[in-house]
Backbone bond lengths (Angstrom), bond angles and torsions (degrees), N, CA, C in turn:
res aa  C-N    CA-C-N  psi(-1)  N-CA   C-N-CA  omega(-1)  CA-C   N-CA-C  phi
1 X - - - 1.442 - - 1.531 107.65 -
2 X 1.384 124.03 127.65 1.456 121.70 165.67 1.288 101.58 -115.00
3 X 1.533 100.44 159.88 1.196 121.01 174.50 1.996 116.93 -42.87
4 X 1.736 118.93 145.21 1.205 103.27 -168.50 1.469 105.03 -62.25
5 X 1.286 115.13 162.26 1.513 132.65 152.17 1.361 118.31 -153.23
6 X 0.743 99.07 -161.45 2.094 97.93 -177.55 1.686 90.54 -144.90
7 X 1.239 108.01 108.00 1.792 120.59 -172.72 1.701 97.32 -94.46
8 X 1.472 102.66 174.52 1.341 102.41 174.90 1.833 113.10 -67.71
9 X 1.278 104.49 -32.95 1.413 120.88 -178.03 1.908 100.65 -43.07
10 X 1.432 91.85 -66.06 1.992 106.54 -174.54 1.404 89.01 -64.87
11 X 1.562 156.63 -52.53 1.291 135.82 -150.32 1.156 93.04 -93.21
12 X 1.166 164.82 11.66 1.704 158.29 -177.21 1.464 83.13 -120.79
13 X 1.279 150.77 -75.67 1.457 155.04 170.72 1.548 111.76 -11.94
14 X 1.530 110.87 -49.52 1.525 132.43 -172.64 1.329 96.90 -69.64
15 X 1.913 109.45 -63.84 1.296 89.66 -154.92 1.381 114.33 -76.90
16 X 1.536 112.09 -16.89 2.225 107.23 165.13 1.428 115.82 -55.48
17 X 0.906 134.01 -47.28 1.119 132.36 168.86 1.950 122.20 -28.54
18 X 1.782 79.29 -81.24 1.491 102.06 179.16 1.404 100.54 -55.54
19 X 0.819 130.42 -37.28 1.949 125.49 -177.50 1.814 103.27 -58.52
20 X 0.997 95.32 -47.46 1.597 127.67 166.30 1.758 113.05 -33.45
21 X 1.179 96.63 -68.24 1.431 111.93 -159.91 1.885 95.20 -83.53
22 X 1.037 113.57 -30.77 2.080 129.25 167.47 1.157 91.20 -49.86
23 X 1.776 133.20 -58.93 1.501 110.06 -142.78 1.956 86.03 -139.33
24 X 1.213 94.46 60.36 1.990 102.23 154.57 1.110 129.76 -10.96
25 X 1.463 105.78 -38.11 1.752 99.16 -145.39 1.998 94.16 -127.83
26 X 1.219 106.77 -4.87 1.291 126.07 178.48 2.164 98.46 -95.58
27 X 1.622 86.24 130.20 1.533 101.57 142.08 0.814 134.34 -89.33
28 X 1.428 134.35 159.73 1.717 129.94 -174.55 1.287 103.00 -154.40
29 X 1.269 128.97 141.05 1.662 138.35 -168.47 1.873 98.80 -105.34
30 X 1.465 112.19 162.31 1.343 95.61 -177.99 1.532 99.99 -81.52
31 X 1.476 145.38 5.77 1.513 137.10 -175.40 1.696 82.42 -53.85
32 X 1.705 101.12 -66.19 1.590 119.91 -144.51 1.789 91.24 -54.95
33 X 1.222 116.79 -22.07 1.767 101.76 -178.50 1.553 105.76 -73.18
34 X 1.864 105.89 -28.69 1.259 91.30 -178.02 1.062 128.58 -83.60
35 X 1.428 134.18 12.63 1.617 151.80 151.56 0.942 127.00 -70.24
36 X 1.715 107.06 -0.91 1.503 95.44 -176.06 2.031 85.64 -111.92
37 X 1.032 118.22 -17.78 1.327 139.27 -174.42 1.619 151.89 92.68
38 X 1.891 79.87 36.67 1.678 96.46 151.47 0.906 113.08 -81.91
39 X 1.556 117.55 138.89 1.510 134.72 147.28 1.459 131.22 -10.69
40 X 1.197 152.14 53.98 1.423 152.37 -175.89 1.281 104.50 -0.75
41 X 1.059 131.66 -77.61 1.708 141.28 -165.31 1.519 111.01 -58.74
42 X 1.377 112.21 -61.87 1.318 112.47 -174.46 1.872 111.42 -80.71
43 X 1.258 108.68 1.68 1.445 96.55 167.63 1.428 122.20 -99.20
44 X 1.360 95.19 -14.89 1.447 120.64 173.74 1.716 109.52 -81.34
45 X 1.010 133.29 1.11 1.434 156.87 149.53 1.038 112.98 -76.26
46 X 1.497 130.00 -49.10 1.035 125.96 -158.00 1.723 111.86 -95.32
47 X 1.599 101.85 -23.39 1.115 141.01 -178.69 1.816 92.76 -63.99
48 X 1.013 120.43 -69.28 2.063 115.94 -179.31 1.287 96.64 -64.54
49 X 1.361 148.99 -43.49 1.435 118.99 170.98 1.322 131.10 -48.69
50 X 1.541 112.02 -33.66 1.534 125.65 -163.74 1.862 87.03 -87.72
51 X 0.939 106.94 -2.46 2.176 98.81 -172.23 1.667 87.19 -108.40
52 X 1.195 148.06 -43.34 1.188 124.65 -174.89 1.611 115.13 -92.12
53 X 1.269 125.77 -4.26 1.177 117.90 176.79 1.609 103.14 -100.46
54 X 1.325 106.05 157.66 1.566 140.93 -171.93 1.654 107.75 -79.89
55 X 1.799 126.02 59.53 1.517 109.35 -166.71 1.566 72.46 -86.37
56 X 1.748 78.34 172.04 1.349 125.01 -161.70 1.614 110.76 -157.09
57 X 1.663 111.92 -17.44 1.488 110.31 -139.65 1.561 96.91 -170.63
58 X 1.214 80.98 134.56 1.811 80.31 151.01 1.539 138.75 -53.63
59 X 1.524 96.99 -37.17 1.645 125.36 158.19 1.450 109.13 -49.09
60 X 1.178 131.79 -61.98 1.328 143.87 -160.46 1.850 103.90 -73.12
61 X 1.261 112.38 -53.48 1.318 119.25 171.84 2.015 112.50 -35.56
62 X 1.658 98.07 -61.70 1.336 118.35 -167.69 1.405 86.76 -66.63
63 X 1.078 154.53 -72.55 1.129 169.28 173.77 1.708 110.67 -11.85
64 X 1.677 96.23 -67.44 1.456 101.34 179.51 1.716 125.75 -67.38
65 X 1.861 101.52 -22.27 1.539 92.02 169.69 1.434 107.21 -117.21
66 X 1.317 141.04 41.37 1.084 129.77 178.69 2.197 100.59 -153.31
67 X 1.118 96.88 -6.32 1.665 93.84 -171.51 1.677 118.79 87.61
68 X 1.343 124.59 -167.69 1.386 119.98 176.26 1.692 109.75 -70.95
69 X 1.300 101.21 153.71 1.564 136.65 -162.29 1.868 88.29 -97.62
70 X 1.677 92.19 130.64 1.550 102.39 179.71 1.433 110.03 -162.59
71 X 1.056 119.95 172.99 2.213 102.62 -173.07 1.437 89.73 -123.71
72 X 1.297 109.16 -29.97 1.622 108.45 161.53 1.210 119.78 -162.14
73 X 1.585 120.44 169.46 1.143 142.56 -167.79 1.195 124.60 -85.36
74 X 1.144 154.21 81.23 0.952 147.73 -137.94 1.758 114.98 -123.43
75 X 1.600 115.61 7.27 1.203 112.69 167.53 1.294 139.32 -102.00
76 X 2.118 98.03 6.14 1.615 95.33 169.88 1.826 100.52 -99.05
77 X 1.665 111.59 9.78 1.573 101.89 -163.94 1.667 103.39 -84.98
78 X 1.067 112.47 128.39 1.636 128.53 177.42 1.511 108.90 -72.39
79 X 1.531 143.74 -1.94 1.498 129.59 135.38 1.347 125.93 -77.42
80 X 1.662 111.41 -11.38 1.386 104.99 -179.98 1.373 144.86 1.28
81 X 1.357 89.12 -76.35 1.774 109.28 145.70 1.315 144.03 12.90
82 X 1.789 93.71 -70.23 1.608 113.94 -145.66 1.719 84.54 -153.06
83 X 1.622 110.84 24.60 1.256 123.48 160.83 1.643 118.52 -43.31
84 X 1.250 145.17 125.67 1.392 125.66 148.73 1.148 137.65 -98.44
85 X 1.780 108.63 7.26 1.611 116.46 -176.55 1.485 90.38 -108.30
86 X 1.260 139.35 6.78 1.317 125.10 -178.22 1.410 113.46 -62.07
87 X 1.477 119.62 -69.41 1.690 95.83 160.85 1.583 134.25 -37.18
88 X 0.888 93.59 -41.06 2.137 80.20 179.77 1.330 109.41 -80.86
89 X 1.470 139.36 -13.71 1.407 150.33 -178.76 1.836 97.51 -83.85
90 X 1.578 127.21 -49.82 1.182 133.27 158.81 1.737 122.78 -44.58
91 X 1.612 96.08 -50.64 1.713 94.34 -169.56 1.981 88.89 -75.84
92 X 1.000 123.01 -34.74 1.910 124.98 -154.98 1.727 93.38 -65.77
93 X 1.736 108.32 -52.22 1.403 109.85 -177.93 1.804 108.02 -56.60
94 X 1.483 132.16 -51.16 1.103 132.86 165.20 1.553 121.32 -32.32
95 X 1.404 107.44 -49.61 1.441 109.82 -169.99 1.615 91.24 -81.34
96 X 1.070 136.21 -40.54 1.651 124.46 174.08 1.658 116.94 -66.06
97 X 1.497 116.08 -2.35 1.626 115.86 177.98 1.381 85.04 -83.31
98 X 1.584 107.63 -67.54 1.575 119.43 -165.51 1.566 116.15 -26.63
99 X 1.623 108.00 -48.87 1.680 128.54 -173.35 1.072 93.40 -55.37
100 X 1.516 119.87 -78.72 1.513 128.48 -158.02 1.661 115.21 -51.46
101 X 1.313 121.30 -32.10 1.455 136.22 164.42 1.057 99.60 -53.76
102 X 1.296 146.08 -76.32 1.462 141.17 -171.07 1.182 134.39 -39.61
103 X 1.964 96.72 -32.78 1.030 97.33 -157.38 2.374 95.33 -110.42
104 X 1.963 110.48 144.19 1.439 98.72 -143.76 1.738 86.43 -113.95
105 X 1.058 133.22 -160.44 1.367 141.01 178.47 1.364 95.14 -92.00
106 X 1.200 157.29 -32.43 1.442 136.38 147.81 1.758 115.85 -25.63
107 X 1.283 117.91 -47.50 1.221 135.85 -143.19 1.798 93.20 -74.77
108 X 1.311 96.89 -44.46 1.690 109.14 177.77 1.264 110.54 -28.07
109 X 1.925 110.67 -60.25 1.405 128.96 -127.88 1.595 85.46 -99.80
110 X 1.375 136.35 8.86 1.588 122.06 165.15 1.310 105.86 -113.71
């Protein structure tokens, strides 16, 4: 698990989708993504993750190409332990699962 970010992987992921969720009723091949100027190969990677996983969410998206959602890492840190932001780093990551759940691939496109 690493800390969250939004990689090229999750922002090329986002924006197929959301391009996706804009034009419903339209098919699109990955050439036509690569005209707009994603990468052919690697969207097409990213493209079989987004077909076998179950989105639902913005959560689920980030989820399916990047693994679990975290703001940080906290299992190579050597105070771990005797941490005192671990609760508020726990409840902050929670309230950012909660967000991202709410929020759907409609949500993108406004």
């Amino acid at each position: 698990m690493t800390a969250f970010a939004l990689n090229k992987k999750v922002d090329y992921g986002l924006s197929l989708l959301s391009w996706l969720a804009k034009h419903p009723d339209n098919r699109v091949s990955l050439h036509q993504f690569s005209k707009l100027g994603l990468p052919r190969a690697f969207t097409a990677q990213i493209a079989r993750k987004l077909v076998t996983a179950k989105i639902l969410s913005v959560r689920h998206v980030l989820e399916a190409l990047d693994g679990p959602i975290s703001l940080v890492n906290c299992a190579p840190c050597p105070v771990r332990e005797a941490c005192h932001q671990k609760n508020f780093m726990r409840n902050l990551t929670s309230m950012l699962h909660e967000t991202l759940a709410k929020k759907t691939l409609a949500d993108l496109c406004h």
